[in-house]
NUZA-934697 format. One record per residue (C-alpha): x, y, z; residue in three letters; residue number from 0. Coordinates in nm, 2 decimals, padded with zeros to 4 digits. Layout:
px->X | py->Y | pz->Z | residu->ALA | num->NUM
...
END
This chain:
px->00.00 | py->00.00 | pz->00.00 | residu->UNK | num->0
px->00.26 | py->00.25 | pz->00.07 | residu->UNK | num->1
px->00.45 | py->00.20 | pz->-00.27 | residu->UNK | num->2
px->00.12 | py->00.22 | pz->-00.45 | residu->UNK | num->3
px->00.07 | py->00.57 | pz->-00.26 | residu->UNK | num->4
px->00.43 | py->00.69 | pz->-00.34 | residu->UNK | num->5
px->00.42 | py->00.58 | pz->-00.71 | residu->UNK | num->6
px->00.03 | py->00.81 | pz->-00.74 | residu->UNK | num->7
px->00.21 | py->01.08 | pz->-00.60 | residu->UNK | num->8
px->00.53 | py->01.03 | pz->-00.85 | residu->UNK | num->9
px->00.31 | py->01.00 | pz->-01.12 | residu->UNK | num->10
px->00.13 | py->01.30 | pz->-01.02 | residu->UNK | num->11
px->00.45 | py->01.51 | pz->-01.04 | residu->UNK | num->12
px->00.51 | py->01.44 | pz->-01.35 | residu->UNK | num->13
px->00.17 | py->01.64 | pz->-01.39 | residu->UNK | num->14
px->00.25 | py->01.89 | pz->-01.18 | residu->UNK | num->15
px->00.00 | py->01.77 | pz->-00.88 | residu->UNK | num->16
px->00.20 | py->01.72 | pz->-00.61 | residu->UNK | num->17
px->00.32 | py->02.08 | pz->-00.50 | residu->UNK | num->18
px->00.61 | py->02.16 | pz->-00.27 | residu->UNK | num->19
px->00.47 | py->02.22 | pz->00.17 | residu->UNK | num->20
px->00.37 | py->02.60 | pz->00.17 | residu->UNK | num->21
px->00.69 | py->02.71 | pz->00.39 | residu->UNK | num->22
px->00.47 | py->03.06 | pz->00.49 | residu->UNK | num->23
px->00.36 | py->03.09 | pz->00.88 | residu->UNK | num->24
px->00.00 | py->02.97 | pz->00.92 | residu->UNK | num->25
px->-00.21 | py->03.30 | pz->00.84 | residu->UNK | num->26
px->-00.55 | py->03.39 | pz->01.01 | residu->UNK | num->27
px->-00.87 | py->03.28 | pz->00.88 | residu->UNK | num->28
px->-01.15 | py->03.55 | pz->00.81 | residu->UNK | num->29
px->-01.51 | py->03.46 | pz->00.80 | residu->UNK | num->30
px->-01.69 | py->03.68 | pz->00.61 | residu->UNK | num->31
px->-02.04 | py->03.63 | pz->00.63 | residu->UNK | num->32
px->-02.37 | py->03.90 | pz->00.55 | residu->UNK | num->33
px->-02.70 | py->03.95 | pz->00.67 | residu->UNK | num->34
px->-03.00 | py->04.14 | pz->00.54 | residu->UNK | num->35
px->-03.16 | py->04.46 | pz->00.78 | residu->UNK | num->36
px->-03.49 | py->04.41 | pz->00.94 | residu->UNK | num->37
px->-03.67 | py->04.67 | pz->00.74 | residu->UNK | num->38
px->-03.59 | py->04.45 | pz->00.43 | residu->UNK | num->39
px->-03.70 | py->04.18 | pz->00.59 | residu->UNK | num->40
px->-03.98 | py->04.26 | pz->00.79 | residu->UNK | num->41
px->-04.12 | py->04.54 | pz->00.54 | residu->UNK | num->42
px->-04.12 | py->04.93 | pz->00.62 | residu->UNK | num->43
px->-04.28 | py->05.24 | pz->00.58 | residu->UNK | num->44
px->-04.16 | py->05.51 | pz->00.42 | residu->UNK | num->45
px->-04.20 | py->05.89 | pz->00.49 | residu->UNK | num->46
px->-04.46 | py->05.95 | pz->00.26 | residu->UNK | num->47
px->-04.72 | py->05.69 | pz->00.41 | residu->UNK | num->48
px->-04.66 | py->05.42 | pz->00.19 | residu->UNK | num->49
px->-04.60 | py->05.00 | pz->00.36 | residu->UNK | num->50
px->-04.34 | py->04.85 | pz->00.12 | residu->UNK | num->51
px->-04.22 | py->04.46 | pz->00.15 | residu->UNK | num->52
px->-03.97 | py->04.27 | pz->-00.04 | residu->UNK | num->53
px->-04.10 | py->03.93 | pz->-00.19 | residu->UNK | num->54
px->-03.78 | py->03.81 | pz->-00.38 | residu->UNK | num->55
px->-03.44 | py->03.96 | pz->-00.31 | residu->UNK | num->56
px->-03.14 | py->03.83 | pz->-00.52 | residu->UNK | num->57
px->-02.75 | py->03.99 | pz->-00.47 | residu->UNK | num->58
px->-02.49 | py->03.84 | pz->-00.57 | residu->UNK | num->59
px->-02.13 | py->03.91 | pz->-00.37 | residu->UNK | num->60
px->-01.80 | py->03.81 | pz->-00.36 | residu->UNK | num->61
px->-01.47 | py->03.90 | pz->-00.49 | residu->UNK | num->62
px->-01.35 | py->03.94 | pz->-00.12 | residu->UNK | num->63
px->-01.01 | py->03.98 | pz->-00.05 | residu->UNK | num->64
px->-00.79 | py->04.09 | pz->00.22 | residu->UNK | num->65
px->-00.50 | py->04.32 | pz->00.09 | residu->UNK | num->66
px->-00.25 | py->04.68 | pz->00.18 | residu->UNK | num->67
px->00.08 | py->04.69 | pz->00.20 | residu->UNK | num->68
px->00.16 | py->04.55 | pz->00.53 | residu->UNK | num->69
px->-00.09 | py->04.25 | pz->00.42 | residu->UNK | num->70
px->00.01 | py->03.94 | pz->00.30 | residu->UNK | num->71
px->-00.31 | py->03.72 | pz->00.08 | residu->UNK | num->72
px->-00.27 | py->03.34 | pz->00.09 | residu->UNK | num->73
px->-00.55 | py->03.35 | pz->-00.13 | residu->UNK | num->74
px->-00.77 | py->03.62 | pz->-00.33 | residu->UNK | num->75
px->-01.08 | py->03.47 | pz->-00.33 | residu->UNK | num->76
px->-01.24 | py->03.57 | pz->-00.68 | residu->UNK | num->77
px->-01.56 | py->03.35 | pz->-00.67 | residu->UNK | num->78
px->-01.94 | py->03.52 | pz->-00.61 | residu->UNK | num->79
px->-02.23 | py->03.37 | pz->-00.41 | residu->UNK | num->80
px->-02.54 | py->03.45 | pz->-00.51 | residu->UNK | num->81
px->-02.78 | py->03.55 | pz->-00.14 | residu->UNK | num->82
px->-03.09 | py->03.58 | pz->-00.05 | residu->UNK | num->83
px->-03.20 | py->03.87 | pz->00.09 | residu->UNK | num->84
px->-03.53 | py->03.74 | pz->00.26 | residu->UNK | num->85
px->-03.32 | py->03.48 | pz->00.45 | residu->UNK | num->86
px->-03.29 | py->03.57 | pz->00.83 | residu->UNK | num->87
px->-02.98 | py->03.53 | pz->00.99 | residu->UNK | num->88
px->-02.64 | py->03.55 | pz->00.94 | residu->UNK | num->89
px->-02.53 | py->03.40 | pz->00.59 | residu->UNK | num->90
px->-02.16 | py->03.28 | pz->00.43 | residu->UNK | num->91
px->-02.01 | py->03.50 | pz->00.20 | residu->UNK | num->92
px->-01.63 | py->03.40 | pz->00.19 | residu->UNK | num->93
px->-01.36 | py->03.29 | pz->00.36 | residu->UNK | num->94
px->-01.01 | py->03.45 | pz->00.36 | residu->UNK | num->95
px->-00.64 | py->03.35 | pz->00.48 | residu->UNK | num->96
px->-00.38 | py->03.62 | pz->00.53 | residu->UNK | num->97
px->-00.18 | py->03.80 | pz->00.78 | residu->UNK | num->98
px->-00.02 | py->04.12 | pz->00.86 | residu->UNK | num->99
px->-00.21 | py->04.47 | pz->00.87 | residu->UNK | num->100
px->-00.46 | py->04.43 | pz->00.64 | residu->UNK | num->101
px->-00.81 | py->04.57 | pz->00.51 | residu->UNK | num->102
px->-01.12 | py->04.38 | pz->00.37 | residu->UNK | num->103
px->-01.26 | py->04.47 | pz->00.01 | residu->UNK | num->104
px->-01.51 | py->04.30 | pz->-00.18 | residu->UNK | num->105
px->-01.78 | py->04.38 | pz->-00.44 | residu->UNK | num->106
px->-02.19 | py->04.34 | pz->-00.49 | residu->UNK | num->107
px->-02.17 | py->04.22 | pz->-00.88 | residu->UNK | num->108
px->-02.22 | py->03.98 | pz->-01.15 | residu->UNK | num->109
px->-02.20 | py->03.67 | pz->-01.10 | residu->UNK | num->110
px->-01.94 | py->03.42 | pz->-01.24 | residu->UNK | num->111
px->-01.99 | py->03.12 | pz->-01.43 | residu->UNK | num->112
px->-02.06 | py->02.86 | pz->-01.13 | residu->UNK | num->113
px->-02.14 | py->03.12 | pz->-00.83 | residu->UNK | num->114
px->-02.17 | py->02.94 | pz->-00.48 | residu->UNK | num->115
px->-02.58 | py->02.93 | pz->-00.38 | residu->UNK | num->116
px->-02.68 | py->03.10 | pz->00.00 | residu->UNK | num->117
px->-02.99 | py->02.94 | pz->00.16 | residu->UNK | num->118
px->-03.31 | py->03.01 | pz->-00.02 | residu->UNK | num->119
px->-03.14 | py->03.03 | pz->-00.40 | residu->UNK | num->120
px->-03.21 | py->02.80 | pz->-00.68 | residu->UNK | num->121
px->-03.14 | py->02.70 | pz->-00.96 | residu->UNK | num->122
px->-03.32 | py->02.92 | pz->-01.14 | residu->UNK | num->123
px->-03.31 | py->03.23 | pz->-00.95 | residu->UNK | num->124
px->-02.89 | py->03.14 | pz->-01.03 | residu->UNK | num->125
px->-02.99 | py->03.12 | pz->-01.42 | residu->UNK | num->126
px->-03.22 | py->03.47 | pz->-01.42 | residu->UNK | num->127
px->-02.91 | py->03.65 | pz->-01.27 | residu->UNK | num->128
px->-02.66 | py->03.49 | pz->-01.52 | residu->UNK | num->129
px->-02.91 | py->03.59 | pz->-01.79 | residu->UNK | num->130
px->-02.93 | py->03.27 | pz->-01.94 | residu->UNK | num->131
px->-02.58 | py->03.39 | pz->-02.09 | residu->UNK | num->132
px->-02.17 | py->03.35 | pz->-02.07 | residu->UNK | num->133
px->-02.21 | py->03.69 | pz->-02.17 | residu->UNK | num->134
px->-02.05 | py->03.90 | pz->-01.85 | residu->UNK | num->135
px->-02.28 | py->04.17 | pz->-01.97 | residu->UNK | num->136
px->-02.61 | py->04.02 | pz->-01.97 | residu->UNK | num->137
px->-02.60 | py->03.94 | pz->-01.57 | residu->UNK | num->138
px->-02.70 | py->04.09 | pz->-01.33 | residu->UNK | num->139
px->-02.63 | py->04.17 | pz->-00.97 | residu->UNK | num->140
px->-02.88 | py->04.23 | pz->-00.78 | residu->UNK | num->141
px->-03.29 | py->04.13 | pz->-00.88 | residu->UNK | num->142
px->-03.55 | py->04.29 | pz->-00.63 | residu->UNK | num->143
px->-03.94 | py->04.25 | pz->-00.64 | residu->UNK | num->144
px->-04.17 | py->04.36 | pz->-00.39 | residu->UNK | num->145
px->-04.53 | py->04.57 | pz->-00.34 | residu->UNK | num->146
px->-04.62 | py->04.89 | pz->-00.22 | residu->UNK | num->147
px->-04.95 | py->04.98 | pz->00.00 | residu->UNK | num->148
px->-05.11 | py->05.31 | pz->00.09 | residu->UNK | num->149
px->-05.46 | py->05.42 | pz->00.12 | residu->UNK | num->150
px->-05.61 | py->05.08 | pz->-00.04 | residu->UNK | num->151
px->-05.40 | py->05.15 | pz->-00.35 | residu->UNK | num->152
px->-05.14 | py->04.89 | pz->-00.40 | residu->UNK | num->153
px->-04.86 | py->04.82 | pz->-00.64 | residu->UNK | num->154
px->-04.58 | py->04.62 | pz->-00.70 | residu->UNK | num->155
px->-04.18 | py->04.67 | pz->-00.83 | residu->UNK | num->156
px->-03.94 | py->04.49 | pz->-01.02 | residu->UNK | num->157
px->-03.60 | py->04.59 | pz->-01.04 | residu->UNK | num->158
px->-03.27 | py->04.42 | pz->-01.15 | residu->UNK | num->159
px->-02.91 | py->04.60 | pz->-01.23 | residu->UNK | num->160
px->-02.60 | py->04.52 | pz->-01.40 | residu->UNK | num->161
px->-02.44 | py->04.79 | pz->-01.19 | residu->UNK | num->162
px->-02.12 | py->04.64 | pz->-00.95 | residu->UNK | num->163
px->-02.06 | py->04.85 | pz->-00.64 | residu->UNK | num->164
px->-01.71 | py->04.80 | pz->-00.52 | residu->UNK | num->165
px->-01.64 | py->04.81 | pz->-00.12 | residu->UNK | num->166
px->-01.29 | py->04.85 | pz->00.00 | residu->UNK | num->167
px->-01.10 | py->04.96 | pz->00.36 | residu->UNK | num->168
px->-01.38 | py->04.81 | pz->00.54 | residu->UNK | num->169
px->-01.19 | py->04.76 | pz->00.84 | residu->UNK | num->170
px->-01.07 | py->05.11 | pz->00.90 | residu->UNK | num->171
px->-01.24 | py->05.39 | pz->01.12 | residu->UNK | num->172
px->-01.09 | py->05.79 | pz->01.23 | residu->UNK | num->173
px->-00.95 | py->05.60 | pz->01.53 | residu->UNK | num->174
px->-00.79 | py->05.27 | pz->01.35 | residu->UNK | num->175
px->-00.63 | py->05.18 | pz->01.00 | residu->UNK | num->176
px->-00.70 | py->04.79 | pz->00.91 | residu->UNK | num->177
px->-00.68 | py->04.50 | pz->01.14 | residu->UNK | num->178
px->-00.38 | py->04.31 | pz->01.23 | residu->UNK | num->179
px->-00.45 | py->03.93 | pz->01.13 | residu->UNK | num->180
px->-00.20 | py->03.71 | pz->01.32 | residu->UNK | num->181
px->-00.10 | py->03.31 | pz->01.25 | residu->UNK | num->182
px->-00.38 | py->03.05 | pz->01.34 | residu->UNK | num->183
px->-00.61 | py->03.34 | pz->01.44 | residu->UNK | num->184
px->-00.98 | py->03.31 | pz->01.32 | residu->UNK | num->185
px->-01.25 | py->03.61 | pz->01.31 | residu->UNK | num->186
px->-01.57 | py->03.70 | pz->01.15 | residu->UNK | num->187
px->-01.66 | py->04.02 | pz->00.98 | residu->UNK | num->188
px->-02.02 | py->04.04 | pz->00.91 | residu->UNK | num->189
px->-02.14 | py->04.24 | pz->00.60 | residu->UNK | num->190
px->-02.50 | py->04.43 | pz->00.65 | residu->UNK | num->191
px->-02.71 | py->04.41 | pz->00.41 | residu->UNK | num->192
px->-02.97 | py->04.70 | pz->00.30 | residu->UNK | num->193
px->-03.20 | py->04.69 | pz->00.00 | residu->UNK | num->194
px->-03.42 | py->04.94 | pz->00.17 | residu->UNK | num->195
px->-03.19 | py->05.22 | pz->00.07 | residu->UNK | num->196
px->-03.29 | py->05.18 | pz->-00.28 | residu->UNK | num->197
px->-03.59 | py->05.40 | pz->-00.18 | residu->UNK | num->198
px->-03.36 | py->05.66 | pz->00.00 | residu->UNK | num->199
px->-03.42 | py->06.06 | pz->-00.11 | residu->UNK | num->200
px->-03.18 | py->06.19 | pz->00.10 | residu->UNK | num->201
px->-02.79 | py->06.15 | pz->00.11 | residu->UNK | num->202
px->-02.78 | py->06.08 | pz->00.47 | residu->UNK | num->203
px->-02.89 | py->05.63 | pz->00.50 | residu->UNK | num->204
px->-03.19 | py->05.74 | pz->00.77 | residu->UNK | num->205
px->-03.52 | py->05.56 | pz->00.77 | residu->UNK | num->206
px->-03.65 | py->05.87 | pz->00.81 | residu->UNK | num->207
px->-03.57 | py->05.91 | pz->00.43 | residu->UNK | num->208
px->-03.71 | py->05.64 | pz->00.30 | residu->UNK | num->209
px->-03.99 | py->05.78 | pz->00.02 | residu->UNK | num->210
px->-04.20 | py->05.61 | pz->-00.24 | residu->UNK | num->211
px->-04.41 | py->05.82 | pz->-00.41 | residu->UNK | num->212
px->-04.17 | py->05.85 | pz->-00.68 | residu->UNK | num->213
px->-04.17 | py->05.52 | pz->-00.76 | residu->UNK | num->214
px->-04.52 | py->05.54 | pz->-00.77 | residu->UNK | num->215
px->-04.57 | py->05.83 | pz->-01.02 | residu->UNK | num->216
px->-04.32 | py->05.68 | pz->-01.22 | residu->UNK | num->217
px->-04.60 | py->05.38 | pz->-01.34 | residu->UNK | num->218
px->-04.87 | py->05.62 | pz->-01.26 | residu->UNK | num->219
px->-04.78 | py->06.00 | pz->-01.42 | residu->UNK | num->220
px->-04.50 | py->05.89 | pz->-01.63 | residu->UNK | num->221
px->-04.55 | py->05.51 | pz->-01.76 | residu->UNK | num->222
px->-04.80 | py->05.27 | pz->-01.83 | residu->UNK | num->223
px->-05.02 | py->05.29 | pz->-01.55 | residu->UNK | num->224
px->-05.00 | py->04.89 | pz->-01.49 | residu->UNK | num->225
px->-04.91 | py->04.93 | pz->-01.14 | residu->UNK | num->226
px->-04.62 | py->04.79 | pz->-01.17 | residu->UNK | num->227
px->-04.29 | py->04.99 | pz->-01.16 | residu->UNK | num->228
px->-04.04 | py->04.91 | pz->-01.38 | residu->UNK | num->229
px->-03.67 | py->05.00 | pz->-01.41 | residu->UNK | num->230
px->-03.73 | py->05.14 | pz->-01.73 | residu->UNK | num->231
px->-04.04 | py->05.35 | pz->-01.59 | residu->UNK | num->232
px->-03.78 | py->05.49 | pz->-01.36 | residu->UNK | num->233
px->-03.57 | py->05.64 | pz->-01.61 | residu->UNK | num->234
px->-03.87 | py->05.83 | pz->-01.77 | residu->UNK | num->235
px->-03.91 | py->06.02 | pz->-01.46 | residu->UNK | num->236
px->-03.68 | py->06.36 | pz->-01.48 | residu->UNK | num->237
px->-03.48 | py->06.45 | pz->-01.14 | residu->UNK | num->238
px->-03.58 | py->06.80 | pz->-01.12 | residu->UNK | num->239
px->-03.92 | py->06.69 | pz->-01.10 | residu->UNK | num->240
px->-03.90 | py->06.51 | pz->-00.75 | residu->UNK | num->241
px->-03.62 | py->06.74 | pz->-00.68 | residu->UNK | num->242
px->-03.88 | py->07.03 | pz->-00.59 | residu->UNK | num->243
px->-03.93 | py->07.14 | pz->-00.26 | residu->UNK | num->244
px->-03.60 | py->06.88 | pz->-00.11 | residu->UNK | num->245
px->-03.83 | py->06.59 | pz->-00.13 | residu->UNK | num->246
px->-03.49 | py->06.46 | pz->-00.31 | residu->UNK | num->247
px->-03.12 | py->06.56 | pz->-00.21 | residu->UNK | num->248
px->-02.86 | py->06.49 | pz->-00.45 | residu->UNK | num->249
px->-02.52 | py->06.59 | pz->-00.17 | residu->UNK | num->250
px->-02.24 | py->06.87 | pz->-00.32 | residu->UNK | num->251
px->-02.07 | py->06.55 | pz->-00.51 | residu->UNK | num->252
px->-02.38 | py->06.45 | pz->-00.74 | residu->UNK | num->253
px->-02.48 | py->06.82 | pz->-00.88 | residu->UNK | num->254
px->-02.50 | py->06.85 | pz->-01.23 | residu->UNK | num->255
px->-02.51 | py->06.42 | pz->-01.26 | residu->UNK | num->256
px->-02.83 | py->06.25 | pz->-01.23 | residu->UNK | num->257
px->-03.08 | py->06.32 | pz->-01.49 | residu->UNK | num->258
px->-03.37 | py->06.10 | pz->-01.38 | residu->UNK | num->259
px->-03.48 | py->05.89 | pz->-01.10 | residu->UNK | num->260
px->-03.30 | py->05.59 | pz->-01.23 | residu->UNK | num->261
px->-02.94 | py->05.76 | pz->-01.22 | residu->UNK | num->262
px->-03.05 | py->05.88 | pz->-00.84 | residu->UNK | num->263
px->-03.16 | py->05.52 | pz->-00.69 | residu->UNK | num->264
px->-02.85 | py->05.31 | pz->-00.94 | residu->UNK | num->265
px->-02.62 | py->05.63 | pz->-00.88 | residu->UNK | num->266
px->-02.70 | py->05.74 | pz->-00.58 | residu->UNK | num->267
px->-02.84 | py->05.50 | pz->-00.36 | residu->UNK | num->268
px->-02.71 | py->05.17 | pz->-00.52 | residu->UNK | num->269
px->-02.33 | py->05.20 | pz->-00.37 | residu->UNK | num->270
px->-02.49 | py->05.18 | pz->-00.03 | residu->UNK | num->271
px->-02.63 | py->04.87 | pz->00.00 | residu->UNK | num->272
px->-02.37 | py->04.69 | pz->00.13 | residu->UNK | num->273
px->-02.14 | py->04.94 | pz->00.21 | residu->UNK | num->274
px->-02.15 | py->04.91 | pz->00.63 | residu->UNK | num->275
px->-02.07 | py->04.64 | pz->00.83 | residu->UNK | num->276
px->-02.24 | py->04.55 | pz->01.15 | residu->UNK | num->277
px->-02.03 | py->04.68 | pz->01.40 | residu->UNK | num->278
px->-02.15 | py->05.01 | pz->01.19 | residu->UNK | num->279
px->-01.78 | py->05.07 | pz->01.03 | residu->UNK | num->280
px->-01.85 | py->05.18 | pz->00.69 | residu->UNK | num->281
px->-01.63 | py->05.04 | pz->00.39 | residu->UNK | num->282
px->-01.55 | py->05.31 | pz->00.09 | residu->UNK | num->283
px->-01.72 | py->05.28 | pz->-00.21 | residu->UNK | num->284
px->-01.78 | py->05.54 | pz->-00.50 | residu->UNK | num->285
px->-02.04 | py->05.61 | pz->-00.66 | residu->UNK | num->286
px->-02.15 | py->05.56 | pz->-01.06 | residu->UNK | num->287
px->-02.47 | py->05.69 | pz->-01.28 | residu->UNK | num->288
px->-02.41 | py->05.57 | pz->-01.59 | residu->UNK | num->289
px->-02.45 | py->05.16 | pz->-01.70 | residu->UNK | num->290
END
């Protein structure tokens, strides 16, 4: 038995499969794992009197990595995992090995060919983000559906984006500057996720801010009036027109760059849905509003 295990691994060198010991010291393992914020589980109301649920939530997330200059990555960890966002409870996003001083990044985006599955995702719901495609820019990264109640008047929403939002230095604050990971250590960082700020009209991520009647008007003034809100009845509406009176606050960096309600919720509000951890440290992101 032993000679027959010596002689697979000979024959695997000649392939290339048996690799040298990695030499490095053991590094820490980081458990990065997400979880969604009552109000997108539980439903919420919004400033403006409306009750809005979710009823299917899809993100896709991944591409984590730890990484700096003092950091040292056993392994970037390029693979996605497609969530959902209706599951309560903490939920597995990736899991990291490095050491030094280092800072978390990752990304809400497209999936990959074969993402990873969270609790609640199917097959399908896998396919309708993929897009049925290999084509990267067919996916999509986020699908949200949902309904929207006020005064016995009720409508629903169906949203999905191409858009990636990038998150990096997620483990820095004014008081510290990364986190040192040191050999055989283990710790979890968890990830918060928050579709409600979709419906944001303010800069500042309060509930308080929360507003739908845009979304409203969009099927109602400016689209089809199905009572059902579309992405592309979103981009119909113009920003100046939900701009009046401050019902909608734009922030000194977005003057003169959303156009319509679409750029302001994709733009805007987009970059912030998973852009704070639990603890409340906030990762950097920027912000796009163009596809």
């Amino acid at each position: 038995m032993r000679r027959l295990t010596v002689f697979a691994c000979a024959g695997g060198l000649l392939q290339g499969a048996c690799l040298p010991a990695d030499s490095r010291p053991v590094p820490a393992v980081v458990q990065v794992t997400a979880s969604t914020s009552d109000p997108a589980l539980n439903g919420f109301q919004t400033a403006d009197g409306w009750s809005v649920q979710f009823s299917k939530l899809l993100i896709s997330i991944g591409q984590a990595r730890v990484e700096g200059d003092d950091c040292v990555d056993y392994a970037d960890d390029g693979y996605t995992r497609i969530l959902s966002g209706l599951v309560p409870g903490t939920q597995k996003v990736s899991e990291l090995f490095g050491r030094g001083n280092c800072e978390l990044a990752f990304a809400v985006t497209a999936p990959d060919d074969r993402p990873a599955l969270g609790a609640g995702v199917s097959g399908s719901d896998r396919d309708d983000l993929l897009g049925g495609s290999r084509d990267v820019g067919m996916r999509r990264s986020v699908y949200a559906a949902g309904s929207a109640a006020r005064a016995g008047v009720t409508v629903s929403f169906e949203f999905q984006t191409a858009r990636t939002a990038p998150y990096w230095a997620c483990w820095s604050s004014n008081q510290t500057q990364g986190k040192a990971l040191q050999a055989d250590q283990t710790l979890t960082t968890a990830i918060s996720l928050a579709p409600e700020v979709l419906f944001l009209a303010q800069s500042t991520q309060d509930p308080a801010n929360l507003r739908f009647q845009a979304f409203f008007d969009a099927d109602a003034v400016y689209g089809n009036h199905d009572a059902r809100i579309t992405a592309e009845e979103l981009a119909l509406v113009p920003f100046d027109a939900i701009a009046v009176g401050g019902n909608y606050d734009l922030g000194a960096s977005h003057l003169g760059t959303v156009q319509t309600l679409s750029d302001y919720v994709l733009g805007v509000n987009f970059p912030k849905l998973a852009q704070s951890l639990t603890d409340g440290t906030r990762c950097t992101t920027f912000q796009l509003v163009t596809e």
